[in-house]
Wavefront OBJ file of the C-alpha trace (Angstrom):
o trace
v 144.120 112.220 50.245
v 147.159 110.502 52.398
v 144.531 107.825 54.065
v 143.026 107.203 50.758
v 146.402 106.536 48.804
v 147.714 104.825 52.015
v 144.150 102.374 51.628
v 145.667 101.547 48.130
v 148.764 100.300 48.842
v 150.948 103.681 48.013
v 153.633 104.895 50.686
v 153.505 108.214 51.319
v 155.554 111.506 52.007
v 153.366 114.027 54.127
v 154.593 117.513 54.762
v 152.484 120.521 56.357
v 153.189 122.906 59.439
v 152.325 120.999 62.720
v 154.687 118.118 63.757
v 152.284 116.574 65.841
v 149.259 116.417 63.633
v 152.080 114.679 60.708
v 153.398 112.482 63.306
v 149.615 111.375 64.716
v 148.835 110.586 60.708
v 151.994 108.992 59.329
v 151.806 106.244 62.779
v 147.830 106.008 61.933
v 148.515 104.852 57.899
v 151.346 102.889 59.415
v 149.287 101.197 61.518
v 145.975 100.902 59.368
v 147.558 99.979 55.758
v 151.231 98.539 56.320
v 152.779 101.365 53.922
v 155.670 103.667 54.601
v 154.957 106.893 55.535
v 156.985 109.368 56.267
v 156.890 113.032 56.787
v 158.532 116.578 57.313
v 156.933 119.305 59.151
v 157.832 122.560 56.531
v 155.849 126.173 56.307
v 155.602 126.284 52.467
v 155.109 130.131 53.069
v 159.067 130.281 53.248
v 160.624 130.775 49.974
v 163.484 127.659 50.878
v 160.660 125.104 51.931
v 159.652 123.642 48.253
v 163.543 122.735 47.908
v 163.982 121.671 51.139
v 160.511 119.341 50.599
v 162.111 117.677 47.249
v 165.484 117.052 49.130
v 163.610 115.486 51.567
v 161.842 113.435 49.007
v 164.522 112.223 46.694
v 166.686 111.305 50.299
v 167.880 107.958 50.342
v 167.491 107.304 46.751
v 163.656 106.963 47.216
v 161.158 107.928 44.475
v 158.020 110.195 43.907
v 155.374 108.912 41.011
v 152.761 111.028 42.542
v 152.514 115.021 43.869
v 149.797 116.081 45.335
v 150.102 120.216 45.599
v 147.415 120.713 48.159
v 148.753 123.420 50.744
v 146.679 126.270 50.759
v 144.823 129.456 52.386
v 142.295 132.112 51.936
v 141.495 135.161 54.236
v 137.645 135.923 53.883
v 137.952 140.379 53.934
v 137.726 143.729 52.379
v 141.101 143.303 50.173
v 141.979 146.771 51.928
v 141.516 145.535 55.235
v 144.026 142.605 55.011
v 147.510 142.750 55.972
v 149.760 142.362 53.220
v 152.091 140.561 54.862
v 148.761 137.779 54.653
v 147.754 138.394 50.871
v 151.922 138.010 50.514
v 151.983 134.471 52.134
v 149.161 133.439 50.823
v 150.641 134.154 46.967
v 153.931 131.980 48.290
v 152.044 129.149 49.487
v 149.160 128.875 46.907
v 151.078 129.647 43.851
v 154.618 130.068 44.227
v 155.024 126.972 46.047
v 152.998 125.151 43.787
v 154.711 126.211 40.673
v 158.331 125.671 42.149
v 157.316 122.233 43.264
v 155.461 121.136 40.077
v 158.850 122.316 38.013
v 161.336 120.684 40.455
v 159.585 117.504 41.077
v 158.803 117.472 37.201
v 162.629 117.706 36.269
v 162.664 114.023 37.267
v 159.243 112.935 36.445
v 159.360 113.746 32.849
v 162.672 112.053 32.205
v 161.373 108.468 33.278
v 159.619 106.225 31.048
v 156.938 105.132 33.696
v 153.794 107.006 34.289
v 153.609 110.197 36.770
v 150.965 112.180 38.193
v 150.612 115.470 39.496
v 147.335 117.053 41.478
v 146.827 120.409 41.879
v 144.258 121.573 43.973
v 142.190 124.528 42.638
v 138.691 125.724 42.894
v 135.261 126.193 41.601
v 136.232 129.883 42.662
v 138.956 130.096 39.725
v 136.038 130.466 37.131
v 133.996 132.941 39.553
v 134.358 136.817 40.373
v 134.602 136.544 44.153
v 134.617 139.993 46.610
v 135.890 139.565 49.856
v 138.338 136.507 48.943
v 140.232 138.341 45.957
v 143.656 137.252 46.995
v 142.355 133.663 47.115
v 140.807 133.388 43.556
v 143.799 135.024 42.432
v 145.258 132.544 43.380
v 143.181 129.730 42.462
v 142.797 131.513 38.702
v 146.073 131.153 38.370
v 146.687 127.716 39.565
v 143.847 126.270 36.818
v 145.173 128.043 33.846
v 148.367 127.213 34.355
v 147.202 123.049 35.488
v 145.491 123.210 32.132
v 148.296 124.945 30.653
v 151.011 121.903 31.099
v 147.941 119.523 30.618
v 148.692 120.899 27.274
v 151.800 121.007 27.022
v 152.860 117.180 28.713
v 150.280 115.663 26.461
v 151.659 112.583 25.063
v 154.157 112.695 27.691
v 154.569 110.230 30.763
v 152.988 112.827 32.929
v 149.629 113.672 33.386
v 148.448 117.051 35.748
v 145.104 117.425 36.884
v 143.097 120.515 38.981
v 140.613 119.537 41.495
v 138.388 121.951 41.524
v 136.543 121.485 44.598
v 133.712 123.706 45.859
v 133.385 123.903 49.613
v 133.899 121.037 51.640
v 134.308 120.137 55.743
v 137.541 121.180 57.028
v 138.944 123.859 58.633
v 139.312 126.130 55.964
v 136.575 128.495 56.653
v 138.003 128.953 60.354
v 141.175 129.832 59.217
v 139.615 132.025 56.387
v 137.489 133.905 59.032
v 134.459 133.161 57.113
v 130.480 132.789 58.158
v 129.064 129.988 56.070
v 125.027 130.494 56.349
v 121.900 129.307 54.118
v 123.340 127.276 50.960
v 127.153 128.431 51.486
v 126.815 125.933 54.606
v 124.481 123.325 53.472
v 126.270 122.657 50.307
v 129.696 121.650 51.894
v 131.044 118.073 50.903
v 132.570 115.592 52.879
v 136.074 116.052 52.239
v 137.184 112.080 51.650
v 134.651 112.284 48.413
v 136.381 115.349 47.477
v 139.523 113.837 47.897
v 138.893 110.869 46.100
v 137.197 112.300 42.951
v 140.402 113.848 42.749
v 142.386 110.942 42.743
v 140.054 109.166 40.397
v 140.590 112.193 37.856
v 144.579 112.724 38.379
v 144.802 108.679 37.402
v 142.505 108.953 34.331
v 144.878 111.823 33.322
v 141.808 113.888 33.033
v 142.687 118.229 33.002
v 140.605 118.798 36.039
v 137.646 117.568 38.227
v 134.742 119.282 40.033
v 133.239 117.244 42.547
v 129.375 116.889 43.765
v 126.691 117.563 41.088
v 125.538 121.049 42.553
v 129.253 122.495 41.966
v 129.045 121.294 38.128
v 125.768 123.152 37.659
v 126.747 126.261 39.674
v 129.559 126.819 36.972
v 127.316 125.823 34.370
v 124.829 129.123 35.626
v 128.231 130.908 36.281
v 128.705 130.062 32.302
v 125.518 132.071 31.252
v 125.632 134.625 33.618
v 127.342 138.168 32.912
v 131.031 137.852 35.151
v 129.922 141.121 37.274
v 126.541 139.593 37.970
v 128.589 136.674 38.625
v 130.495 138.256 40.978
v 127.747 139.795 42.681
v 125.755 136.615 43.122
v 128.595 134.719 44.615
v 128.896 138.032 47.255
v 125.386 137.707 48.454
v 125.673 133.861 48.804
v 128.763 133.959 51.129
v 127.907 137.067 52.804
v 129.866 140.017 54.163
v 132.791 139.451 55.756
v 133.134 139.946 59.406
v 134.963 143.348 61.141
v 138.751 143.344 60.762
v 140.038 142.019 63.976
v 137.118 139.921 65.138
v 135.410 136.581 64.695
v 133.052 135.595 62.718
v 130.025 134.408 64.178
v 129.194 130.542 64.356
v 126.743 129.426 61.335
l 1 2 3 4 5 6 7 8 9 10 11 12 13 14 15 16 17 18 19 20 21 22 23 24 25 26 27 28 29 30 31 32 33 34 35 36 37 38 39 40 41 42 43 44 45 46 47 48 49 50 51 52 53 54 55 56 57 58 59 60 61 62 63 64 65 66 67 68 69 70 71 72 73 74 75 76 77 78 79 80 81 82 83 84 85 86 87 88 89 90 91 92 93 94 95 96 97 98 99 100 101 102 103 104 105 106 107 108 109 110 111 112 113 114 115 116 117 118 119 120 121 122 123 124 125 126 127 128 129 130 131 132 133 134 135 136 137 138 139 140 141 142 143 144 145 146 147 148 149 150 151 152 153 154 155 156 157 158 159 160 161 162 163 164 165 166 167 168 169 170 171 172 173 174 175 176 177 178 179 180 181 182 183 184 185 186 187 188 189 190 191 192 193 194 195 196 197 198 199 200 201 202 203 204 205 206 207 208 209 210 211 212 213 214 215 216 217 218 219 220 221 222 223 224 225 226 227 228 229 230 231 232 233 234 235 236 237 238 239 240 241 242 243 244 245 246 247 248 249 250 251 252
């Protein structure tokens, strides 16, 4: 999402965990696209990091037009098996970050005239029963009804919020999930720049939320007709079972 924005001309605020990997980007859309970007290496799993990330952006008497909520995890296990210290992290960075930075960042959006945008990203998962990630489409539940929620309620506002709801796509999510993708888990991943741009497209037509790639769309159109525990049981079979607590899932 940075490298695409960078490409059209926007500066850019980057913020994750790992200093060098910001560092490495922010010189690369430097370098590439003549924009500013900066960035601030935060662990949005503390509960001070989404203030400390809109100090950081408001600094100077910059601006922000555009937020892009996009920090998130999943652990692939038996909901039993997982440390709750992980499912309690995981609720901090996927939703209670995201809510505390939509509302903070939004306190100053919504009292401009000019247009502003906000992105959240969410997941085909959000509409789909899911064993073995609970946690995570808890998670990603809550983060499209409450996207569509304020889509609502900013309508005919200056700000627009959008969900990309992205099925599965190449990066290292799975890894750090601990999960096996085999058969059509694996062969339907997307590249994640087509992800990433779909959407952008959507979050700038104000549209309420996007699903990228043609086989996602139709997978929650069958999702749709089908019973939610059959649902549920379907999407089981196609991921598979999750590997033994405390070891690594096999390469795919």
């Amino acid at each position: 999402m940075a490298r695409r924005l960078a490409e059209w001309g926007c500066d850019v605020l980057l913020t994750a965990r790992r200093a060098d990997r910001l560092e490495a980007l922010a010189t690369e859309l430097r370098a590439a696209h003549s924009v500013r970007a900066e960035w601030i290496a935060l662990d949005l799993g503390q509960p001070d990091a989404a203030e400390a990330l809109v100090r950081a952006a408001y600094a100077g008497g910059a601006d922000v037009d555009i937020l892009i909520n996009n920090a998130g995890f999943g652990r692939y296990q038996y909901f039993q098996a997982t440390p709750w210290e992980s499912n309690a992290e995981m609720i901090q960075v996927n939703v209670v970050a995201l809510a505390e930075l939509t509302h903070r960042f939004l306190q100053v959006m919504g009292s401009r005239s000019r247009r502003s945008y906000i992105l959240n990203t969410s997941s085909i998962i959000a509409f789909i029963p899911m064993p073995f990630f609970a946690s995570y489409a808890g998670t990603k539940a809550y983060i499209q009804v409450f996207t569509e929620s304020l889509a609502a309620e900013l309508k005919g506002t200056n700000v627009s919020i959008t969900a990309l709801c992205s099925g599965g796509a190449r990066t290292e999510f799975s890894d750090v999930a601990g999960q096996r993708l085999r058969g059509m888990a694996a062969s339907g991943l997307m590249d994640a720049d087509r992800v990433a741009t779909t959407g952008l497209l959507a979050m700038l037509r104000g549209k309420r939320y996007a699903v990228p790639g043609v086989l996602n769309r139709l997978l929650l159109l069958c999702v749709r007709l089908l019973p939610r525990s059959t649902a549920g049981l379907v999407a089981a079979r196609t991921q598979g079972k999750p590997s033994a607590p405390g070891t690594k899932p096999a390469s795919s």
